[in-house]
C-alpha positions, 0 to 999 in steps of 0.5 A: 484287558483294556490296554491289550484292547487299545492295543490291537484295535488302534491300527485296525479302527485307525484305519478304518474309522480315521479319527482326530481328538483336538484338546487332548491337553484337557485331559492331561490337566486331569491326570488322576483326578475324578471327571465326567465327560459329557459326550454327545453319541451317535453310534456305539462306536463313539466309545470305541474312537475316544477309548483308542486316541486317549490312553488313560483309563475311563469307564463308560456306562452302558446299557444292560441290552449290551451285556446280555451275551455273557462273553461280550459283556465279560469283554465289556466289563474288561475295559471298562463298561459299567452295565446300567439299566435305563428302564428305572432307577439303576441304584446299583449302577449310580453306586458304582459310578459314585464310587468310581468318581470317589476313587479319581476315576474317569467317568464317560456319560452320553447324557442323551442317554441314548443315540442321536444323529441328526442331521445338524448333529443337534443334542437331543434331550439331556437327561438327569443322570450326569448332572445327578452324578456330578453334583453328588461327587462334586466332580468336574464334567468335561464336555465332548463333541463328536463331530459325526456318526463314525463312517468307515474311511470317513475322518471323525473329529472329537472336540474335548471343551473346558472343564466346568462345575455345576457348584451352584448346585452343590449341598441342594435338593436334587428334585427334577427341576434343579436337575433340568437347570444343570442339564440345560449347562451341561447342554450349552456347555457341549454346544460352545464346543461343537460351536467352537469345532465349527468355527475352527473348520471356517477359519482353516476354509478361509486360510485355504481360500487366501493362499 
């Protein structure tokens, strides 16, 4: 279902929501190996924007709210959404990921955990759940910055960073302070790419201003 999904929506939210993915090439040096990609999130349509421009398979978690209509939600499960429910400690859920990691599946993860948009698109707090998923699947987490709240007919750049490790956690308690010291990497990591897209745009300014 997924790839008849890709397929029939490219050209419309194409169209309608331009958008751009810088470093794809990441990806590629993933190739059918386990990873987390740590996405900040402005709008449900950020899954949709990464799902289109990056063809290999990945699944997303999603909040139960959104499988409560039992056609949508089959569709959700059709491409790839893993339903978790953020009011407790989804075991079911965390199974299912650990699993999915386990068989060299791409995990997406809005660590915030809910929406953001800010103004200066800052990342709101980091919650547990991707550091927890990380370190127990000892798992790359690839940081990825969406450099706006997709607007129709507005270009969206998705900026894909290095990949990183939380090993020094690896074989530790995971209590809640240790968790908080892995989310604050997870959240520079994604800073350094949204700092890095910005510094990008200022050079491609100043090119334009010599010529």
């Amino acid at each position: 279902m997924l790839r008849l999904a890709q397929f029939f929506l490219y050209i419309p939210i194409k169209l309608t929501y331009p958008s751009k993915v810088v470093g794809k090439e990441v990806i590629k040096t993933l190739k059918n190996k386990p990873a987390i990609f740590a996405m900040n999130h402005t709008s449900n349509l950020d899954a949709v924007l990464l799902a289109v421009n990056t063809w290999e398979k990945k699944y997303y978690l999603a909040k139960k709210e959104l499988f409560k209509n039992k056609v949508f939600g089959s569709f959700l499960k059709g491409v790839g959404a893993v339903k978790i429910d953020r009011s407790t400690s989804d075991v079911t859920a965390i199974k299912n990921v650990l699993k999915l990691l386990k068989n060299n599946k791409k995990v997406v993860i809005f660590p915030e955990g809910t929406r953001n948009n800010n103004e200066n698109m800052e990342l709101g707090e980091v919650k547990h759940g991707t550091a927890m998923f990380a370190i127990k699947a000892k798992v790359p987490i690839v940081p990825i910055f969406i450099s706006r709240k997709p607007k129709a007919y507005h270009k969206t750049i998705i900026s894909i960073g290095q990949p990183f490790e939380l090993s020094e956690f690896y074989g530790k308690k995971l209590e809640g302070t240790l968790l908080d010291q892995a989310g604050e990497i997870i959240a520079q990591k994604i800073e350094e790419t949204k700092n890095n897209y910005q510094q990008t745009l200022i050079k491609k300014k100043k090119k334009k201003k010599v010529k």
